[in-house]
FILO-834807 format. One record per residue: x, y, z of N, C-alpha, C, O in turn; residue in one letter. Coordinates in pm, whole numbers, plus 50000, padded with zeros to 5 digits. Example, Ala and Ser with C-alpha at 12.3 -4.5 7.8 and 13.67 -1.06 7.14 Angstrom:
513194943150780512304955050780513204967050780514244966850846A
512854977550708513674989450714512905000350787513415011450804S
//
This chain:
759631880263091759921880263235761351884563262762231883463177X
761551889763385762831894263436763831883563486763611875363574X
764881884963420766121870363404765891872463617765461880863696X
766431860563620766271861563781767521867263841767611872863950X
768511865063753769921879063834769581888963866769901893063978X
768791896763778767791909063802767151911663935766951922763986X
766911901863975766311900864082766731896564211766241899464320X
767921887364179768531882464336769981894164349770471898464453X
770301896464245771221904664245772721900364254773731907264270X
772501883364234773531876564245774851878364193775401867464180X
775821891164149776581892864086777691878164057778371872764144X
777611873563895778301862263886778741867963709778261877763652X
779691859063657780301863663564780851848563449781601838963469X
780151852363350780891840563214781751846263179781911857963145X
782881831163193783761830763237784511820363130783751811063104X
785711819463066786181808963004787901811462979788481821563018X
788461802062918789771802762864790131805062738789151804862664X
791321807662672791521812762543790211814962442789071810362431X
791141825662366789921831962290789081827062166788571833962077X
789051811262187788491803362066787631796462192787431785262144X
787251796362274786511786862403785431794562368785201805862412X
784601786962269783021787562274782341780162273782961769562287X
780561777162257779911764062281780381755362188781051758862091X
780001742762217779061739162312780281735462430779981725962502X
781431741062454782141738862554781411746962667780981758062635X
781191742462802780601747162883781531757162962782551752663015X
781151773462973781501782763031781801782063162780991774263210X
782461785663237782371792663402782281799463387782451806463287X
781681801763553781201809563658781641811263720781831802263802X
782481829363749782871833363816782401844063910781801853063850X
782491845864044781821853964159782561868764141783321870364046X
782411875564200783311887664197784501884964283785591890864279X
784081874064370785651872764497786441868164395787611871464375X
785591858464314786831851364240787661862464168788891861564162X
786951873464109787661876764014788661886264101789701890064046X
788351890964259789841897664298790661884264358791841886864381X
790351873464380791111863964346792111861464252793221857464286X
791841863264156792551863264000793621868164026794601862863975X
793861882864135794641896064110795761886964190796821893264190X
795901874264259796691868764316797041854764295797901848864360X
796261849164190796341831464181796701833063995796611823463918X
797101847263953797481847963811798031837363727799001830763766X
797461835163611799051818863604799571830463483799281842063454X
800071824763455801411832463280801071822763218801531811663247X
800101824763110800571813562978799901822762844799581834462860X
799761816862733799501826762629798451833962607797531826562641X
797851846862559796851850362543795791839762475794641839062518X
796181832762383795341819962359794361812062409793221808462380X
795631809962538794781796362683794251805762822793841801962932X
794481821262757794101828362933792951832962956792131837162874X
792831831963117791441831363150790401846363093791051856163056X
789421846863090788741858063064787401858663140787121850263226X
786601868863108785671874863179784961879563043785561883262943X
782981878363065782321886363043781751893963108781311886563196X
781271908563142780811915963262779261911963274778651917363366X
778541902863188777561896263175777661886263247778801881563237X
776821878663339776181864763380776121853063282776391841063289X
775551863263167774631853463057775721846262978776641851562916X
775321828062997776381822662944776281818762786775741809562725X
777061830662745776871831762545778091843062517778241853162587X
778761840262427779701850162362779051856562225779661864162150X
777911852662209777281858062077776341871862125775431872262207X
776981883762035776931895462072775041899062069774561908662129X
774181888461981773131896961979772241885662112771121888862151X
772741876462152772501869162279772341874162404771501871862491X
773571883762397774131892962496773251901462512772611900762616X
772961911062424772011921462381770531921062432770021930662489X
769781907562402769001900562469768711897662641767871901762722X
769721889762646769771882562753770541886662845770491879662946X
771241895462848772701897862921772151903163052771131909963051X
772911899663185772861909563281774201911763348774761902163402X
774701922963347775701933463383775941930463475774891926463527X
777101928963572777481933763695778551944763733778761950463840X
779261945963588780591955863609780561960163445780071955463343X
781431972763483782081978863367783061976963359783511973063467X
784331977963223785071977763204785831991063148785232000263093X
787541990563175788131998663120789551996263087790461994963170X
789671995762930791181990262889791581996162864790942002862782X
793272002462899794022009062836794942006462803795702004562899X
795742003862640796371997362523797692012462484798752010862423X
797192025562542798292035062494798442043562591797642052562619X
799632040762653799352056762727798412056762886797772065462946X
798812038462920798092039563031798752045963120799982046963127X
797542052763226798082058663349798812043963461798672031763453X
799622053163561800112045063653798432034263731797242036963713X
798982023363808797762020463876797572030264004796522027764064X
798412041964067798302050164139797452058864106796582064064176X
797742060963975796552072963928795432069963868794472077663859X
795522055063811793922048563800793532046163892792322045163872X
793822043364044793012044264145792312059564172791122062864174X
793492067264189792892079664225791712086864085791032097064089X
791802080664016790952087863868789302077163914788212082163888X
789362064463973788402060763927787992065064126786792066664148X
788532065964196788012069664367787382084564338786482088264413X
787862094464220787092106364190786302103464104785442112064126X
786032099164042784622096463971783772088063993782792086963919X
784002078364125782902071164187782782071464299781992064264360X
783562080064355783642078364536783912066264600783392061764702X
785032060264509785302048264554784712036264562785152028164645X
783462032364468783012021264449784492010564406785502012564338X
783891996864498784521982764437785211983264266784541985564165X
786121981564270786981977164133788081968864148788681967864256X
788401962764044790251957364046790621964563889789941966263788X
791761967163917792961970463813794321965063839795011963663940X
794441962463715795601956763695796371956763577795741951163487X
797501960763540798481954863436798381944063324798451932263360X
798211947163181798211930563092799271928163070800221935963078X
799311914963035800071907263047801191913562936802371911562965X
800961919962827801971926262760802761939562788803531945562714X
802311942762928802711959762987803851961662997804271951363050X
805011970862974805841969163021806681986163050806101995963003X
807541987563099807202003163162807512015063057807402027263073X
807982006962935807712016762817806582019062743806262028862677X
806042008862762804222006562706803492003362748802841993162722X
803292012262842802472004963014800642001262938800182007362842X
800071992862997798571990062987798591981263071799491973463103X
796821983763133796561979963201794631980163188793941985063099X
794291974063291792301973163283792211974863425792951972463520X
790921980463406790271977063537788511977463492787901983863406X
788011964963618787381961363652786011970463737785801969763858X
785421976363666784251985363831783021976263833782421974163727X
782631970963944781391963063983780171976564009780091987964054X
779551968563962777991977163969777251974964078776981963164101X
776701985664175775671980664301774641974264280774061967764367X
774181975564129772651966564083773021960763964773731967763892X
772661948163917772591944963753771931956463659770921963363679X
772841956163551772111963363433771931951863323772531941163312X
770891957363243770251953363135771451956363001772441962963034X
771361952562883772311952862785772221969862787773151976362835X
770951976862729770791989262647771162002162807771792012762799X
770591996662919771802007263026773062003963066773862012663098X
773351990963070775031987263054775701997162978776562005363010X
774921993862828776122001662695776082015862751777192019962785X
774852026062773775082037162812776182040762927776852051062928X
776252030963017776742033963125778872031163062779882037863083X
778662020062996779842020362948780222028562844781362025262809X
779782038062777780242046762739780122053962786780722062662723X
779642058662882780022073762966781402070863059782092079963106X
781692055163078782912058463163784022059963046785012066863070X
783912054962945784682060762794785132070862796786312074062798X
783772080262795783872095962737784682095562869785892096962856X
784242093962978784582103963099786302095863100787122103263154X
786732085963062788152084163075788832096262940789512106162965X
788542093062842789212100062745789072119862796790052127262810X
787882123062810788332134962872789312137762981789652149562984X
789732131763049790382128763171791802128363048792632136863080X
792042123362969793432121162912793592103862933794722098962948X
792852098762933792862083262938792342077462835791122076062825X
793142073462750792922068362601791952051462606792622042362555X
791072048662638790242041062629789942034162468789682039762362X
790142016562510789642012962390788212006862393788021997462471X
787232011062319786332014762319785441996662332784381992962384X
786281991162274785901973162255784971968862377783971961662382X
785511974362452784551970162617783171977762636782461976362735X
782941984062553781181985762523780511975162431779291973762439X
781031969662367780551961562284779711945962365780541937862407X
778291942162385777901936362419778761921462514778861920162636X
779241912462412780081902562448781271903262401781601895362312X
782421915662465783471916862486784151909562567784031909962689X
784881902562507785741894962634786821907962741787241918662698X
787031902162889788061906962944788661899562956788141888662979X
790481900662946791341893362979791871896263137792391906563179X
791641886363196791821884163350793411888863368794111892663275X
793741887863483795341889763526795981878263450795411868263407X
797221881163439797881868663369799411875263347799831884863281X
799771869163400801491872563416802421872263294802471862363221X
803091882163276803771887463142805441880263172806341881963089X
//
């Protein structure tokens, strides 16, 4: 049967703190407001204790769970070398989607000699694991052709995102 996100279209997001927060500690749930929320209620503390994101609903960090069970609401895109300004990741991702919903933002290690940054694109419908991955690697290819060095980690089923978090 079809997970019922599938069907209400409820875009919601597992959700937790530092990168050892797995079961049986119970996950949050985060909305999409929450997560442009984030872009303003940031706290600063270590990559350890900071908040994160799966672009999945499904509450599991185990990659073949994900694979299974997962439903999509967004793609992701990290850039670790050579990120563009957030001026020109707006304008790069308003030409290749006509301006669909996203947040981008700066990690917490950016700094204007080694700029990086992510962003966030919400999906108009849930995807399933096996059109998620397609869909996240075409925004891959289509960043790296562009000259946007993409790390590729955010195709990977239960990839964590690291939320805003002040450097």
């Amino acid at each position: 049967p079809e997970h019922p996100q599938m069907i209400t279209h409820k875009p919601e997001f597992c959700c937790g703190f530092g990168q050892f927060h797995t079961a049986p500690k119970p996950y949050a749930t985060k909305t999409k407001a929450d997560l442009y929320e984030a872009l303003w209620t940031a706290p600063s503390c270590e990559k350890s204790k900071a908040p994160w994101a799966l672009m999945s609903a499904y509450h599991s960090r185990t990659f073949a769970e994900q694979m299974t069970h997962g439903v999509y609401f967004a793609i992701a895109l990290d850039v670790d070398v050579k990120a563009p300004t957030m001026a020109e990741l707006s304008q790069w991702w308003e030409s290749i989607t006509g301006g669909s919903d996203a947040i981008a933002y700066t990690t917490r290690s950016a700094t204007k000699a080694n700029p990086k940054c992510r962003l966030i694109g919400f999906l108009s419908k849930p995807m399933a694991f096996a059109e998620w991955s397609i869909a996240s690697k075409v925004l891959n290819d289509k960043a790296q052709h562009d000259g946007i060095a993409p790390d590729r980690a955010t195709e990977r089923a239960a990839q964590l995102i690291y939320l805003p978090n002040r450097g």
